[in-house]
N, C-alpha and C positions, 0 to 999 in steps of 0.2 A: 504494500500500500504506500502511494507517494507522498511527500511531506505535504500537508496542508489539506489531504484526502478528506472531506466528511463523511462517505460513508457507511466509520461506525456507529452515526451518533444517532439517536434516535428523532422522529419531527420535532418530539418535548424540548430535547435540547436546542435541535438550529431555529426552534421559533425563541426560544427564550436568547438564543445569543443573537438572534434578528431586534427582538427588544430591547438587551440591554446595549447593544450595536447606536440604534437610534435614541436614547436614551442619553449616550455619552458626547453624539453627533450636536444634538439638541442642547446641550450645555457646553460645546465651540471644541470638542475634539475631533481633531483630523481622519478623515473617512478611516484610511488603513488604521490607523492607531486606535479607533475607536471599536473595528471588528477586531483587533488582535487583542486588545482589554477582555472584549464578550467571549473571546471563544477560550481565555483565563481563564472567567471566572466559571462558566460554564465548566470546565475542566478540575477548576477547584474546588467545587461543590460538587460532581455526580464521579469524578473521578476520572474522568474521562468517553472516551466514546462507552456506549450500553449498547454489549453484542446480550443476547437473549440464551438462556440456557439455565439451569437451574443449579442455584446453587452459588452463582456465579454475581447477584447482586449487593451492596454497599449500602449501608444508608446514607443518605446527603446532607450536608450540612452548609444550609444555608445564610449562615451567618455573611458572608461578604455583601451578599443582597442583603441583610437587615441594614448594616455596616451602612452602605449607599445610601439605603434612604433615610437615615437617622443624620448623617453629615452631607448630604445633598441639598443642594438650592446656596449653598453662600455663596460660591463663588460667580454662579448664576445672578444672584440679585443684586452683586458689585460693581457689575455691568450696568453699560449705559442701553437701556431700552431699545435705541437702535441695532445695537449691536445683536443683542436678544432677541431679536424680533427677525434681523438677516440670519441668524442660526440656525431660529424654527422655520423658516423657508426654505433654508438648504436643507434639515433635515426632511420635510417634506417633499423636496425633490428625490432625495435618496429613497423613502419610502414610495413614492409613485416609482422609482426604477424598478427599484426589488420586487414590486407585486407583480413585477409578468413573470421572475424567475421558477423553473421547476421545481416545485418541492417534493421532489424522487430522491 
Protein backbone atom coordinates (compact mmCIF):
# COMPACT_ATOMS: atom_id res chain seq x y z
CA UNK A 1 0.00 0.00 0.00
CA UNK A 2 1.48 3.55 -1.03
CA UNK A 3 2.22 6.22 1.34
CA UNK A 4 -0.73 8.46 1.68
CA UNK A 5 -3.12 5.27 0.50
CA UNK A 6 -6.63 5.79 2.30
CA UNK A 7 -7.99 2.71 1.69
CA UNK A 8 -7.61 1.30 5.01
CA UNK A 9 -9.79 3.63 6.61
CA UNK A 10 -13.13 3.30 7.15
CA UNK A 11 -16.12 6.33 5.54
CA UNK A 12 -16.20 7.05 9.63
CA UNK A 13 -12.82 8.12 9.45
CA UNK A 14 -12.29 10.09 5.92
CA UNK A 15 -15.64 11.81 6.79
CA UNK A 16 -14.40 12.98 10.19
CA UNK A 17 -10.96 13.81 8.71
CA UNK A 18 -13.06 15.68 5.78
CA UNK A 19 -14.58 17.79 8.85
CA UNK A 20 -11.90 18.31 10.98
CA UNK A 21 -9.89 19.19 7.40
CA UNK A 22 -12.48 22.02 6.91
CA UNK A 23 -12.67 22.83 10.35
CA UNK A 24 -8.88 23.97 10.47
CA UNK A 25 -9.21 25.46 6.78
CA UNK A 26 -12.17 27.78 8.36
CA UNK A 27 -9.84 29.11 11.18
CA UNK A 28 -6.96 30.20 8.19
CA UNK A 29 -4.83 26.83 7.91
CA UNK A 30 -3.34 26.03 4.70
CA UNK A 31 -5.26 23.56 2.49
CA UNK A 32 -2.38 20.68 2.80
CA UNK A 33 -1.52 21.59 6.28
CA UNK A 34 -4.98 21.60 7.22
CA UNK A 35 -5.61 17.66 5.68
CA UNK A 36 -2.35 16.46 7.09
CA UNK A 37 -3.44 17.88 10.82
CA UNK A 38 -7.07 15.68 10.16
CA UNK A 39 -5.61 12.66 8.98
CA UNK A 40 -3.22 13.09 12.61
CA UNK A 41 -5.77 13.33 14.46
CA UNK A 42 -7.87 10.95 12.86
CA UNK A 43 -4.81 8.49 13.39
CA UNK A 44 -4.42 9.48 16.94
CA UNK A 45 -7.69 8.74 18.10
CA UNK A 46 -8.90 5.35 16.05
CA UNK A 47 -5.30 4.28 15.70
CA UNK A 48 -5.11 4.32 12.46
CA UNK A 49 -6.75 2.82 9.23
CA UNK A 50 -9.83 0.06 10.65
CA UNK A 51 -9.21 -3.07 8.57
CA UNK A 52 -12.42 -5.37 9.88
CA UNK A 53 -11.81 -8.78 11.50
CA UNK A 54 -12.56 -9.67 14.98
CA UNK A 55 -10.65 -9.37 17.59
CA UNK A 56 -8.64 -6.85 15.96
CA UNK A 57 -10.57 -3.41 17.24
CA UNK A 58 -9.09 -0.47 19.95
CA UNK A 59 -11.18 1.69 21.67
CA UNK A 60 -10.69 5.53 20.72
CA UNK A 61 -10.00 8.07 22.57
CA UNK A 62 -11.13 11.16 21.79
CA UNK A 63 -9.66 13.44 23.73
CA UNK A 64 -7.70 15.76 20.90
CA UNK A 65 -11.30 16.50 19.54
CA UNK A 66 -12.57 17.50 23.04
CA UNK A 67 -8.90 19.31 23.38
CA UNK A 68 -10.18 21.50 19.83
CA UNK A 69 -13.12 22.41 20.84
CA UNK A 70 -12.42 23.51 24.55
CA UNK A 71 -9.35 26.00 23.14
CA UNK A 72 -10.93 26.72 19.75
CA UNK A 73 -12.27 30.05 18.40
CA UNK A 74 -9.37 32.46 20.03
CA UNK A 75 -7.35 32.67 17.65
CA UNK A 76 -10.31 32.96 15.30
CA UNK A 77 -11.93 35.86 17.19
CA UNK A 78 -8.29 37.89 17.14
CA UNK A 79 -8.82 38.24 13.77
CA UNK A 80 -10.03 41.11 11.85
CA UNK A 81 -13.66 40.09 10.58
CA UNK A 82 -12.59 40.41 7.14
CA UNK A 83 -10.18 38.31 7.29
CA UNK A 84 -12.61 35.71 8.83
CA UNK A 85 -15.06 36.19 6.64
CA UNK A 86 -12.30 35.41 3.26
CA UNK A 87 -11.40 32.06 5.31
CA UNK A 88 -15.08 30.88 5.56
CA UNK A 89 -15.40 31.43 1.80
CA UNK A 90 -12.31 29.66 0.90
CA UNK A 91 -13.26 27.01 3.07
CA UNK A 92 -16.51 26.89 1.40
CA UNK A 93 -14.83 26.67 -1.89
CA UNK A 94 -12.98 23.75 -0.72
CA UNK A 95 -16.13 22.01 0.46
CA UNK A 96 -18.12 22.65 -2.88
CA UNK A 97 -14.71 20.98 -4.56
CA UNK A 98 -14.62 17.91 -2.23
CA UNK A 99 -18.46 17.09 -2.70
CA UNK A 100 -18.06 15.63 -6.39
CA UNK A 101 -15.12 13.51 -4.94
CA UNK A 102 -15.70 9.54 -4.69
CA UNK A 103 -16.32 8.38 -1.48
CA UNK A 104 -15.13 4.42 -2.50
Amino acid sequence: MPQGDKSAYTDKQKRKAEHIEESYESRGVSENEAERRAWATVNKESGGGKKSGSGRGHPENHESSEKGGRIGGKVSASRPAAERSASAKKAAATRKRHEHRSHS
